[in-house]
N, C-alpha and C positions, 0 to 999 in steps of 0.2 A: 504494500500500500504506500504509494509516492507522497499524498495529502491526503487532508481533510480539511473539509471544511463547513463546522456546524454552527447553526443557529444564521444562515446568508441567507438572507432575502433578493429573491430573484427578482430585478427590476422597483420600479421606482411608481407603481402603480394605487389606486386606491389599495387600502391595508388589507393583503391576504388574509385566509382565516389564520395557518399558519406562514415560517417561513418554511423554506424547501432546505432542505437538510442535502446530504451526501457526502461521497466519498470518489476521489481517483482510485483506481486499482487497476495491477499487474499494469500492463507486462513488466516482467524486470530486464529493465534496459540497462540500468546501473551494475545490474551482475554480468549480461550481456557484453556490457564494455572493460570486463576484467580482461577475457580473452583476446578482446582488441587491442587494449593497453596495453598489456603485460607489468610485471614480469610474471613469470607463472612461479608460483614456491613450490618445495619439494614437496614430494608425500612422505608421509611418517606412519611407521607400525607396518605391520606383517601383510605380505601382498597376496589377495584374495582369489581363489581361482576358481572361475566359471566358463562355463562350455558358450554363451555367446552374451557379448553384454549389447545393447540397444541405445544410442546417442539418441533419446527426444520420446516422450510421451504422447505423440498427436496419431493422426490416424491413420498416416505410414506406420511410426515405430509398435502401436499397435496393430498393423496388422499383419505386423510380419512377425511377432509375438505369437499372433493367434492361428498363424500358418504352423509355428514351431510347437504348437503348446502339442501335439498329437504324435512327437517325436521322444519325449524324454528327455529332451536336452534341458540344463538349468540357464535359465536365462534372467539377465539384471537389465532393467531400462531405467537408463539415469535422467531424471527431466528438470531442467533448469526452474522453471514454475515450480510455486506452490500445489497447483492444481495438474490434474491431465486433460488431453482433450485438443492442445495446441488452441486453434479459431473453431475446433466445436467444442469449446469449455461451455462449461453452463454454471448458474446460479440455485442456491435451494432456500437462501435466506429471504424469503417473502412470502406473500398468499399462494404462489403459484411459483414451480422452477421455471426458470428463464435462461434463455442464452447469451452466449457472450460472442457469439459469433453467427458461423452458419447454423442457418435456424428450418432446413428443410431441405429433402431430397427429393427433385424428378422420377417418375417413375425409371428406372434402369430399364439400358435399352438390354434385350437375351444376351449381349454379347458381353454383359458386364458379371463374366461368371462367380467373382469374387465376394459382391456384395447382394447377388441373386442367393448365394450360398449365406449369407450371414443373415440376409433377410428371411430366407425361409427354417435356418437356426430361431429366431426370432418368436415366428411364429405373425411374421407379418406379410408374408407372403404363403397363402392357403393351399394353395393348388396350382394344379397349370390346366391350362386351356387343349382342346385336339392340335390348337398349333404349336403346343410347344410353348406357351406364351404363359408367363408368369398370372396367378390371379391373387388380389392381394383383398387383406381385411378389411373393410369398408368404414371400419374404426378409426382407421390410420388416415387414408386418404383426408384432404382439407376440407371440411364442414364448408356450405354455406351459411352463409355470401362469401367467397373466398377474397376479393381482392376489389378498391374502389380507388379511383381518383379526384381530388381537388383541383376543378376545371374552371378558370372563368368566376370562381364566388359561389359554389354550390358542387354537392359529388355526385360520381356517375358512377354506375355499374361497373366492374371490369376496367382494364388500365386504359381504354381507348374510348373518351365519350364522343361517343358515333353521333348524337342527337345535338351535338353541339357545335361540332368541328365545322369548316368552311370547306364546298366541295371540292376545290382543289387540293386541300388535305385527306379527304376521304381517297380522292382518285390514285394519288400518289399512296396512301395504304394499301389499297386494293392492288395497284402495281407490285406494289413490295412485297407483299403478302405472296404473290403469284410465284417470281422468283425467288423465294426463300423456299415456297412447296416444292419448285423444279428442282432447287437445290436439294433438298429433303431425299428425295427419292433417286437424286442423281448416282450412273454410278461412273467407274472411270474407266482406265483401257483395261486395268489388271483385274476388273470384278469386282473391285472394294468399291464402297458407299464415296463419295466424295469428302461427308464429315462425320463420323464415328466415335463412341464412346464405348471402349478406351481409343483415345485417340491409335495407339499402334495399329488399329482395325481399320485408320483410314486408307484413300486411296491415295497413291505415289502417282498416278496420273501430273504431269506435268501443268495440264489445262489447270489442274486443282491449285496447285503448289504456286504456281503464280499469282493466286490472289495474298501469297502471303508476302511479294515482292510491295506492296503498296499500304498505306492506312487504309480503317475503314470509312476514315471521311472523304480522302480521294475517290476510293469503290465509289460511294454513292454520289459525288458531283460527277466521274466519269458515266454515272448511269441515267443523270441527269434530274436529278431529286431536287428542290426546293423547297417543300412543305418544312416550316418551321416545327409542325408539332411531330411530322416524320424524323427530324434532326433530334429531337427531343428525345424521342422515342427510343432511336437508336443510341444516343450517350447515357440515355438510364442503364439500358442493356448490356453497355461494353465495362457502364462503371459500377453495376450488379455482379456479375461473373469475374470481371478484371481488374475493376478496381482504376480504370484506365479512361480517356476521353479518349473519342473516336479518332482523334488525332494522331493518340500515339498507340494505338492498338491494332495490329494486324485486319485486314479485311479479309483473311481465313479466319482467323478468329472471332472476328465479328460474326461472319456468314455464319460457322460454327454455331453461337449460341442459340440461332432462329434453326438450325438445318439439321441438328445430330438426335435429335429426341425421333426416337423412330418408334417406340411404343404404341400403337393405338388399338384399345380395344372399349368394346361398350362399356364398362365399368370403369374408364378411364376417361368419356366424356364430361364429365360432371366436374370431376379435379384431376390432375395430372402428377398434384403433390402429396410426397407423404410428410406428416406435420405431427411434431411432438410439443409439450409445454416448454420442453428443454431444448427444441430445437436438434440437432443432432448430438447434443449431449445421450441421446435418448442411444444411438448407433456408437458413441464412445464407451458407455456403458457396456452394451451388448459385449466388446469386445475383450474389455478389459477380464468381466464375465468367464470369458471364453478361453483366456490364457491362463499360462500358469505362471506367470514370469512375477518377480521379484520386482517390484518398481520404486522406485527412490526418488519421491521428489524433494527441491530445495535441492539439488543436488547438479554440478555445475560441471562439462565437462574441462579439461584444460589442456590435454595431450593426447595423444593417440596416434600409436605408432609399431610399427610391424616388428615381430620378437623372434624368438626361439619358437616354432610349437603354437605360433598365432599371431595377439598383440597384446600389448600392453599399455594402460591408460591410467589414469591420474585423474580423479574429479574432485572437486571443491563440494563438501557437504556444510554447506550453510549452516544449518541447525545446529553441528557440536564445531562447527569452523575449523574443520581438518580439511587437509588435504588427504584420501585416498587412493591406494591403487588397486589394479584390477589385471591379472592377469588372464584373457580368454582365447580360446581356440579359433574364435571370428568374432566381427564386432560390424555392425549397420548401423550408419552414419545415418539417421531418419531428421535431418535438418536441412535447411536449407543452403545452395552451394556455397553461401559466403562463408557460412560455419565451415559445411566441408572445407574450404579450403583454410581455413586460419587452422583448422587440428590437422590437416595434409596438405604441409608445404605444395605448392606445384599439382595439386589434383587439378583432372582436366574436365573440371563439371563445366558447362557452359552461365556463363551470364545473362542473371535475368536484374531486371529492374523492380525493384519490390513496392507493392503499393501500400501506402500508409490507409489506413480507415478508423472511424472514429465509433465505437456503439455504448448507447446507455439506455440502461434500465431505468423506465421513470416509473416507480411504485404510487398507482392512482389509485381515488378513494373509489371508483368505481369507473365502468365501463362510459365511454363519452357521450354517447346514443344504446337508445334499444336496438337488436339486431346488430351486436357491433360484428363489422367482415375481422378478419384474419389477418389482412392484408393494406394498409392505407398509405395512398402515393400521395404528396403534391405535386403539380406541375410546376415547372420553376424556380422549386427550392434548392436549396444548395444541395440536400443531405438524399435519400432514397425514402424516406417514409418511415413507417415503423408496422410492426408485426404485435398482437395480442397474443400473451404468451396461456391466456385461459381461455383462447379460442374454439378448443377443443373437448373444453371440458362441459359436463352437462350435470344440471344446470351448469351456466358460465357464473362465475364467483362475482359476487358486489363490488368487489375489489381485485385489482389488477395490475397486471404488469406488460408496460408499454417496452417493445425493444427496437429502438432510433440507430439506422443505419447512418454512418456518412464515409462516402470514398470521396481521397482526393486524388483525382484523377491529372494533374496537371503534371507534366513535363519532368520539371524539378524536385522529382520525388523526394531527394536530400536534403533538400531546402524546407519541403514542406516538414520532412520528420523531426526536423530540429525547431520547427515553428511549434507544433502539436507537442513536444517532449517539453519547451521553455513554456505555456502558456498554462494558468492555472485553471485549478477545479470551478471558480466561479467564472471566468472567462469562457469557458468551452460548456460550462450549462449554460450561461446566458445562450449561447451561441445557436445552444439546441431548441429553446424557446424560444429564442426570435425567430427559428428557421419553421417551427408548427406553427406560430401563432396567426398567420392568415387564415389556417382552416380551424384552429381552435385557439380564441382569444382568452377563454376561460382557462387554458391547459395551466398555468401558473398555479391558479387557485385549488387545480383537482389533485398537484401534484406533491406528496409530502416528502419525497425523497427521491433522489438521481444521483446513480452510480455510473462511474464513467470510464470507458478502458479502451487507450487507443493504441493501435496495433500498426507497430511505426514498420515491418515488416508482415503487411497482413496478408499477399498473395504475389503470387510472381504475375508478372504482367506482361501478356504475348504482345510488345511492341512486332514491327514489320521488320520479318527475317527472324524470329525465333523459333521456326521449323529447324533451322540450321542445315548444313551439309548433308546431313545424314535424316532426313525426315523418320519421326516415328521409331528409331534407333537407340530405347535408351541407354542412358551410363549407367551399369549399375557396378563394375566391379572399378573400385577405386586404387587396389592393392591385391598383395597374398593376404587372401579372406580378410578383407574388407570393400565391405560392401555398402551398396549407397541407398536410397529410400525415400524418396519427397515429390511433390507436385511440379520442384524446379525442375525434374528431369523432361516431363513432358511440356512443362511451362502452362499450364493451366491450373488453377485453384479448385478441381472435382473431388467430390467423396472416392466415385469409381476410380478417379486417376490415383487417389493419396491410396486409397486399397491395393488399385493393381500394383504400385510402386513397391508398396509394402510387400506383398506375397510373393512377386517376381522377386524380387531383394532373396528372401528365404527359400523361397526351390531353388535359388543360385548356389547358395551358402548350401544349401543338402547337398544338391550335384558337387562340387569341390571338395566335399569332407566325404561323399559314398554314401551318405547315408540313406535309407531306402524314405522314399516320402509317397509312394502309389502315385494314383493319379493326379496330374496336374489340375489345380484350383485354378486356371485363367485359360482352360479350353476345352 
């Protein structure tokens, strides 16, 4: 916890009933910058030996935990955080858990064998259909109303108010809509889809691979787009998934976010999402569940480096402020490249650009309206909206928890994360309430507490040309048995991507040690 700051009255308004209390919390950037700074201290007392230790608690290094838990091997995941979960961390300290991150998953397309397999663990995926197609709990799926927008001074149905918009903006949706379905179904020379989850499932088709030579706001003036709310639409989207403005975001990856969801079946008209209180804390959970691995948080890595017989590592345990070591027969680096490379000199992860984002829980005395949706966008505003974290519950609780997305998507990612790490807990509330209060001028008065956690590294960010040389190809051996695990590899921030990272990483590390693991979990 960076600050606090209690008894601050948000703005300068007639007398709320109360003031609006809260707290900054995580990430630790200050432990974070040990490893940057240096120098690293020695370890002290007798060095520990395990069969595979795990560098990060998110839902890479968990799931390639949950790949090993069926082998017998003893495994340690050392997680910098107090908490697990990486960006699906989640909250329980209120009426309702809430998240601190990704707060929902897409139906998975078949091909995402990984989390098809954890989902029907689960018990959230029922059945399959004569096609082979996943049928999921009707529990899970997102209640309506699921999603509305502040348009113009009043909300609409659904993210696009069709009844409001100027026909020139309808016509250019209807355009785009067209080609995003062609793209959908598109495939390339080789038989692969055009855009795929997991991304390695896409197509090598050259026609494809070229859209990642441009941004996606080039793409759409090359295709001749104008609609202002079309523009709109599209930098919600690149800065929902990426964290990016369509400026510096690939127009594969753009295309990607409207074109890779290949799922559709009649039980998947109605919602497309599956939705927890806790957001994908709910899928953290599952898998932590599912392992049998030793997890250590407060605990900080500092070295790691190849030995006799494996490697050997060094981590900073916060709580009794030792330094530890760890001698293990492999080790999965489940962080992101800039870690990989500060513990292996010269690893040759590729560079991604990391998106900063900003989320708070605003703890309300109740729901804003009857029938609140799940989902509420502003047009305009700085930040993405916010999601109802008892949306799903039934009854919905009097009392709630609001969770406020904001990506900064602009250019100078470094600049921004040094702005958001220097600016205080009442600066960055103000910030969240100025940015709702066109659509609720009341939000001040309903809200007794705002917790705030911004994530100066919150997603890698597919800028144009992050396909790289080798499209689809990930890195995953970084050494002799050591191995790598993150969203940086394929450069998308997915559950499916952080899973297959995860599991691929672990049948690597079995293949290299012999040991027998049956069939493969990603085909």
């Amino acid at each position: 916890m960076l600050s606090t700051a209690l008894g601050w009255a948000v703005g300068q308004l007639a007398p709320p009933p109360r003031p609006v209390t809260g707290s900054r919390i995580g990430a630790s950037h200050l432990r974070g910058h040990v490893l940057r700074d240096g120098p690293i201290p020695a370890p002290s007392g007798d060095r520990e030996q395990v069969d595979v230790v795990i560098v990060g608690a998110g839902v890479s290094g968990l799931s390639t935990a949950w790949r090993l838990a069926s082998v017998g091997l003893s495994v340690v995941i050392l997680e910098l955080e107090p908490v697990i979960g990486g960006t699906s961390a989640w909250g329980s300290d209120g009426v309702v858990e809430h998240p601190w991150g990704a707060h929902y998953l897409p139906a998975p397309n078949v091909e995402a064998k990984a989390t098809l397999r954890l989902l029907e663990a689960m018990g959230v995926v029922v059945g399959w259909d004569a096609a082979s197609r996943p049928v999921f709990d009707p529990r899970v799926l997102c209640h309506a109303p699921e999603e509305r927008i502040f348009y113009q001074g009043s909300w609409h149905s659904g993210l696009v108010p069709t009844d409001a918009l100027e026909p020139h903006d309808l016509e250019e949706l209807k355009r785009f809509s067209e080609i995003v379905e062609a793209y959908t179904d598109r495939r390339g020379n080789d038989g692969r889809y055009f855009f795929q989850i997991p991304l390695s499932e896409s197509s090598r088709d050259p026609e494809a691979l070229a859209l990642d030579s441009m941004s996606m706001s080039a793409w759409l003036e090359r295709q001749g787009f104008t609609s202002d709310f079309l523009k709109w639409h599209v930098r919600y989207s690149t800065l929902d998934d990426f964290g990016g403005d369509p400026e510096d975001v690939s127009a594969w990856a753009g295309i990607h976010y409207f074109a890779a969801r290949k799922l559709r079946t009649a039980e998947l008209a109605g919602s497309h999402y599956l939705v927890w209180p806790e957001g994908n804390g709910r899928l953290v959970k599952a898998l932590k569940e599912r392992s049998s691995a030793d997890i250590r948080t407060d605990s900080m890595v500092l070295s790691l480096e190849p030995a006799a017989g494996g490697v050997d590592l060094a981590y900073w345990d916060v709580g009794a402020d030792r330094v530890r070591a760890i001698h293990a027969k492999a080790a999965v680096v489940a962080a992101p490249g800039f870690i990989a490379k500060r513990l292996l000199s010269g690893a040759p992860v590729p560079e991604r650009k990391s998106s900063p984002w900003l989320v708070a829980n605003l703890h309300v005395d109740r729901p804003l309206e009857p029938n609140h949706p799940w989902d509420s966008v502003i047009y305009g505003a700085e930040g993405l909206g916010y999601s109802d974290a008892s949306h799903q519950l039934t009854p919905p609780t009097s009392e709630t928890v609001l969770t406020y997305y904001r990506a900064y998507g602009a250019e100078d990612t470094r600049g921004t994360r040094r702005m958001l790490i220097d600016r205080t807990w009442p600066d960055l509330a103000s910030d969240v309430l100025t940015d709702l209060a066109p659509a609720h001028p009341d939000l001040r008065a309903r809200t007794k507490r705002m917790d705030i956690v911004v994530w100066g590294h919150g997603m890698p960010r597919p800028c144009p040309g992050f396909l790289g040389e080798r499209p689809f190809e990930p890195l995953v051996t970084l050494g002799e048995r050591i191995y790598w695990a993150h969203v940086d590899q394929p450069g998308m921030a997915l559950f499916e991507e952080a899973q297959h990272s995860g599991v691929l990483a672990a049948e690597t590390l079995l293949a290299d040690l012999q040991l027998a693991m049956g069939d493969s979990w990603l085909r």
